[in-house]
N, C-alpha and C positions, 0 to 999 in steps of 0.2 A: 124193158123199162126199169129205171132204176127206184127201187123200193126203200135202199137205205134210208129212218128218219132222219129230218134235220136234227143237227145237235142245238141243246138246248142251251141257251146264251149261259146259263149259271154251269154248266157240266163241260168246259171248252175239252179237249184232248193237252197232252201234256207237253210242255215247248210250246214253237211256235205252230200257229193255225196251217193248216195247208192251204191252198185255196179250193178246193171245194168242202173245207169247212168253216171257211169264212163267208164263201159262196152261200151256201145254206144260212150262215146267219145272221145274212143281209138278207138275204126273200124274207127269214122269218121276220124281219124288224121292217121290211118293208110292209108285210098284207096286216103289221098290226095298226103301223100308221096310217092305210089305207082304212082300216075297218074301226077303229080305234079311232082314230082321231079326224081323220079328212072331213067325215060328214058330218061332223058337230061341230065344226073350227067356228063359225059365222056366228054360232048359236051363243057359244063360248063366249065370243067378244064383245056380242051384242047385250049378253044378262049379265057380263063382268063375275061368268062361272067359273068355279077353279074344281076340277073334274077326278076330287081323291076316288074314286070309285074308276076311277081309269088307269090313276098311278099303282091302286095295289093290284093293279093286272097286268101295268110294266114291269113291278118288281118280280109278280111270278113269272114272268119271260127272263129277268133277270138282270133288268135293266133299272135295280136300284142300284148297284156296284157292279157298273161294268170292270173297273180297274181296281176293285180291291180284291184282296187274295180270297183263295178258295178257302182254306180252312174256318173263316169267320161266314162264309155262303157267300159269296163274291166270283165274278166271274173269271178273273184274274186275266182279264187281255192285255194286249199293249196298249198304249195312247195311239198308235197308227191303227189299229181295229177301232176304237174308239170313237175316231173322227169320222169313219166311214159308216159305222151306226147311227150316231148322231147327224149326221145328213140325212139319212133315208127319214128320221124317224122328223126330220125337222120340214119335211118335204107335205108332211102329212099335217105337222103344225110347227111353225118357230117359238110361239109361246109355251106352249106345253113342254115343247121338247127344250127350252130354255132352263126350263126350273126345273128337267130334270138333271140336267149338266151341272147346276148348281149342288142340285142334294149328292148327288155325286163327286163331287169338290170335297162337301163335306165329309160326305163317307171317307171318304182317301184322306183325310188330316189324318183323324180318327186311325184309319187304320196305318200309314206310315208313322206316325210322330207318339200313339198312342201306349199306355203300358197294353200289357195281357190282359188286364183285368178291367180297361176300360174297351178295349177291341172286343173281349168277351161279354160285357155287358151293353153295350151299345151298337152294334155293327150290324149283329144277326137280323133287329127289325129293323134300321136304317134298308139295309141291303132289299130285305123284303117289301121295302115302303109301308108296312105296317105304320113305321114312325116317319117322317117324314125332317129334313134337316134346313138350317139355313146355318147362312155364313153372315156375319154381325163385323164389318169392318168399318165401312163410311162413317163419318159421322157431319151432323150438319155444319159444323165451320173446318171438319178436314174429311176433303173427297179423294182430287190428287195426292195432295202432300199427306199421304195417309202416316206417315210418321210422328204426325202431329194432334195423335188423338189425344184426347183430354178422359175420356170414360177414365176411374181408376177403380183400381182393384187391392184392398189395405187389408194385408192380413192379420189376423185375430185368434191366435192357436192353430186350431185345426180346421176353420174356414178361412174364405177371401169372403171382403164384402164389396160388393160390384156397385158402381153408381155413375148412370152417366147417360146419353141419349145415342143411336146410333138410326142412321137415316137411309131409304131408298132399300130396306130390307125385304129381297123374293122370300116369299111364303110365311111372312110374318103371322102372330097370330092362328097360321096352321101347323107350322112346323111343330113340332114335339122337343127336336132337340138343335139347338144353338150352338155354334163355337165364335163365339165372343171374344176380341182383342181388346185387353183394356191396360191401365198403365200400374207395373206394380216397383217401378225404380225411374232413373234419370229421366231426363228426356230425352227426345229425337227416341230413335227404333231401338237402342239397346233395351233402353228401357221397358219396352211391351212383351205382355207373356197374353196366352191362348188359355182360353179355358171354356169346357165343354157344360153347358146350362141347361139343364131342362126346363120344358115349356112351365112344371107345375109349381116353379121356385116362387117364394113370396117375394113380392115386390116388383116383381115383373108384369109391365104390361106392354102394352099397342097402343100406334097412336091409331086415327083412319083410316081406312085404305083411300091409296093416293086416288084423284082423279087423273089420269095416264092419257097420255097420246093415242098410247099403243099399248100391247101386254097387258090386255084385260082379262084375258083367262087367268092370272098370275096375282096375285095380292102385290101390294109392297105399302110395310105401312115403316114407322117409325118402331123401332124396339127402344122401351124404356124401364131401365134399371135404379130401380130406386130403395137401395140398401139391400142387394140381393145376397143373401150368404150363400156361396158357392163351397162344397168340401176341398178340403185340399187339393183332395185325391180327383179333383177335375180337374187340374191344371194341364194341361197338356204337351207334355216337351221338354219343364222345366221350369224354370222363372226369367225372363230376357229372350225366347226364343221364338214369344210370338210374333214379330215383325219377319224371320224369315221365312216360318210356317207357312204366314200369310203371303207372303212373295211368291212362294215355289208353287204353292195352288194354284195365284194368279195364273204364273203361265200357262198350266193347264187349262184352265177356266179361260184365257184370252181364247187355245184351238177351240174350245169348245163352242165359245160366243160366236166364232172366225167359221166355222162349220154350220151353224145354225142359220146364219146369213147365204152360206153357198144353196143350202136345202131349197129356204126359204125361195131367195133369188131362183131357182131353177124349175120349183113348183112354176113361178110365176112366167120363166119364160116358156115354158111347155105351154103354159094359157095363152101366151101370145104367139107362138106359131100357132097354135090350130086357131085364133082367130085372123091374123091374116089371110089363112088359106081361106076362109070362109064368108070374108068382110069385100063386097067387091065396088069399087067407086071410077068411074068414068071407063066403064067397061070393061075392066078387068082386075083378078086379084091384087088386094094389097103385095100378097106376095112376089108378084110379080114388077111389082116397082123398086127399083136397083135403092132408092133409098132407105128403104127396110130392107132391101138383102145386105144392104151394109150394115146397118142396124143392126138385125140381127148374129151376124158375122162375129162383129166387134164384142155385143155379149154372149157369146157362146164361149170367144177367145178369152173373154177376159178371168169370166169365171173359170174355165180348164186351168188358167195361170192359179186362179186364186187357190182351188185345190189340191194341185200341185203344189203351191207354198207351204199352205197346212199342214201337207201329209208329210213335207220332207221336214218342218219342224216338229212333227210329234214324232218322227225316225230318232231326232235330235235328241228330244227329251224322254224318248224308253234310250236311248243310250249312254243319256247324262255327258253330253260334249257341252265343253266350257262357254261355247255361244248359245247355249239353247236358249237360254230366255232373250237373247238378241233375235232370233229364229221366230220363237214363239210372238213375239212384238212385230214384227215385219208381218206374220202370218195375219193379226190379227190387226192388223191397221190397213193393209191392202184387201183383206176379205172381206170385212164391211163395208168400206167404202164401194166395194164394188158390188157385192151383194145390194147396195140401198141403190145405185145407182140401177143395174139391171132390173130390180124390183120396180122402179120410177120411171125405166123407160119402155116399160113391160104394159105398163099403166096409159103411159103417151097413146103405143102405137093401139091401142082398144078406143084412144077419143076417148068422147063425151063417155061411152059404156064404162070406160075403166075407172072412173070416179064415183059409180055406182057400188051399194055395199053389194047386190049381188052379188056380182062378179068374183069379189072374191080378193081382187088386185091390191084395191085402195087398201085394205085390211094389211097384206102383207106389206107394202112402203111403210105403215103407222108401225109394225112391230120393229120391222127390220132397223129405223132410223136409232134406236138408244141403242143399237150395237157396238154403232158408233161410238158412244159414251161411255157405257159399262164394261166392267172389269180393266181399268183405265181409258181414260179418254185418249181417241187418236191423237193429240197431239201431244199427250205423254207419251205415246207408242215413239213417236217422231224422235224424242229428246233420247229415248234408251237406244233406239236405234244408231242416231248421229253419235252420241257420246260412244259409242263404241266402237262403231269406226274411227273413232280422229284418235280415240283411247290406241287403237291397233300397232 
């Protein structure tokens, strides 16, 4: 028997993983989402609980920066390790394991775009989920056209002073630290720069936590900035460089969205095989009726496609080829959509049962549908995708 420990998600080995050390640290992220998150999902979305006493036990697994470097405590993987953690861990919940994709986004600005001295002072608890991060783009009259934020940010010496509303924010109100895109020159995206906020700034508040759909273990309320002095020394990247900051995340954050849907989606059709085999009507197994063998079929097919897309755009984007965020777009327009539909028809074949919060079903359709929406809306995915073929 083999004795060797799993390697610890923060301590990877140096290069790339082998597969039996990735092997190992998918079990480990698998028996945490199993123990960790599975048996409280229902409980979660029912009391609209957000479970910080669970996140600072992903960060000690290491799963507050999976892809930031090791020297700041980061587990420094690829984006193709990446995707395949965030399944497992999204298998056990899509909410939970949503906003950790996110605080993770933020970690990785942070540590790509950042000086020394904001990676050294911020990173360490990010990574740990000691602090906890959000990402501050939308805002209520620009969601898509996010180049069209209004927040601005006027410098005054040796601060910025921030002021402005931003909308549909994961972990508002909990997060600690913020990286906020506000406008500090022309319009359209030259114009926007990045800058990193702590939660304890004056002038900053929350609006509610929304009433949601879906994603009730996950806050999201409104962040508002009203005359926030920000230090210089938080600008992140430069002056004019937050619109691409915020781009380049995005596609990250699209696999990430695009992965939490295949999780989700797959938890759910695991619950609908073993209820067909066990659901018997006019004498025999559902399963045994060629219209759920198709059924079934068709999602099993579908999602192998979708994760296959995924996987070969985060290959795309640890290699920086000039279509990745074409890749990244295609992944994450085809993987929700398919993830909400196998989650919905996962739901069908249970009947009257799968409409029940029991079950467990209905829950995962309410999370899975804003995947669709967030970190662009599919039919933005559409426009970058077509534009760049016809561009070709």
């Amino acid at each position: 028997m083999d004795t060797t420990p799993a390697p610890a998600l923060d301590a990877p080995s140096t290069g790339t993983l082998s597969s039996d050390e990735r092997d190992a640290i998918l079990d480990a992220v698998r028996d945490f989402a199993a123990t960790e998150f599975a048996p409280h999902t229902l409980e979660w979305d029912a009391e609209k609980h957000f479970p910080r006493d669970v996140l600072r036990r992903a960060g000690e697994l290491g799963l507050g920066g999976v892809y930031v470097n090791d020297d700041v405590g980061g587990a420094g993987l690829s984006r193709a390790d990446a995707v395949a953690i965030f399944e497992e861990l999204a298998y056990g919940d899509p909410t939970v394991t949503a906003y950790i994709t996110i605080h993770n986004m933020v970690a990785w600005m942070i540590d790509t775009y950042g000086t020394s001295a904001q990676r050294e002072r911020w990173l360490p608890s990010l990574v740990a989920m000691d602090d906890l991060g959000a990402y501050c783009l939308t805002e209520p009259g620009a969601g898509s056209d996010a180049a069209a934020i209004t927040t601005s940010a006027i410098r005054h010496g040796d601060t910025y002073v921030l002021t402005g509303v931003k909308q549909f924010i994961s972990g508002a109100g909990e997060a600690s630290v913020y990286v906020v895109m506000a406008r500090t020159g022309e319009p359209g995206a030259r114009g926007i720069s990045a800058f990193i906020v702590p939660a304890d700034s004056e002038g900053l508040s929350f609006g509610p936590n929304e009433k949601k759909m879906g994603w009730n273990a996950q806050p999201t309320r409104a962040v508002i900035l009203d005359e926030v002095r920000v230090p210089a020394e938080n600008l992140l990247g430069g002056e004019g460089r937050g619109f691409s900051i915020a781009m380049n995340a995005l596609n990250g954050g699209r696999l990430n969205i695009a992965t939490c849907s295949i999780g989700g989606a797959r938890w759910a059709l695991d619950r609908a095989i073993s209820y067909v085999h066990e659901r018997f009507t006019f004498g025999e197994a559902l399963a045994e009726k060629q219209s759920v063998v198709f059924a079934v079929a068709d999602m099993a097919t579908e999602l192998e496609v979708a994760r296959l897309l995924v996987r070969d755009a985060a290959t795309a984007l640890d290699a920086k080829t000039p279509d990745a965020a074409t890749r990244c777009a295609m992944a994450k327009r085809f993987a929700t959509d398919v993830g909400f539909r196998v989650a919905n028809e996962s739901l069908q074949l249970h009947g009257g049962y799968g409409y029940l919060q029991d079950y467990g079903i209905e829950k995962v359709v309410r999370d899975l549908r804003v995947h669709q929406i967030l970190e662009g809306t599919n039919e933005i995915m559409r426009l970058i995708v077509g534009r760049s073929v016809l561009a070709a």
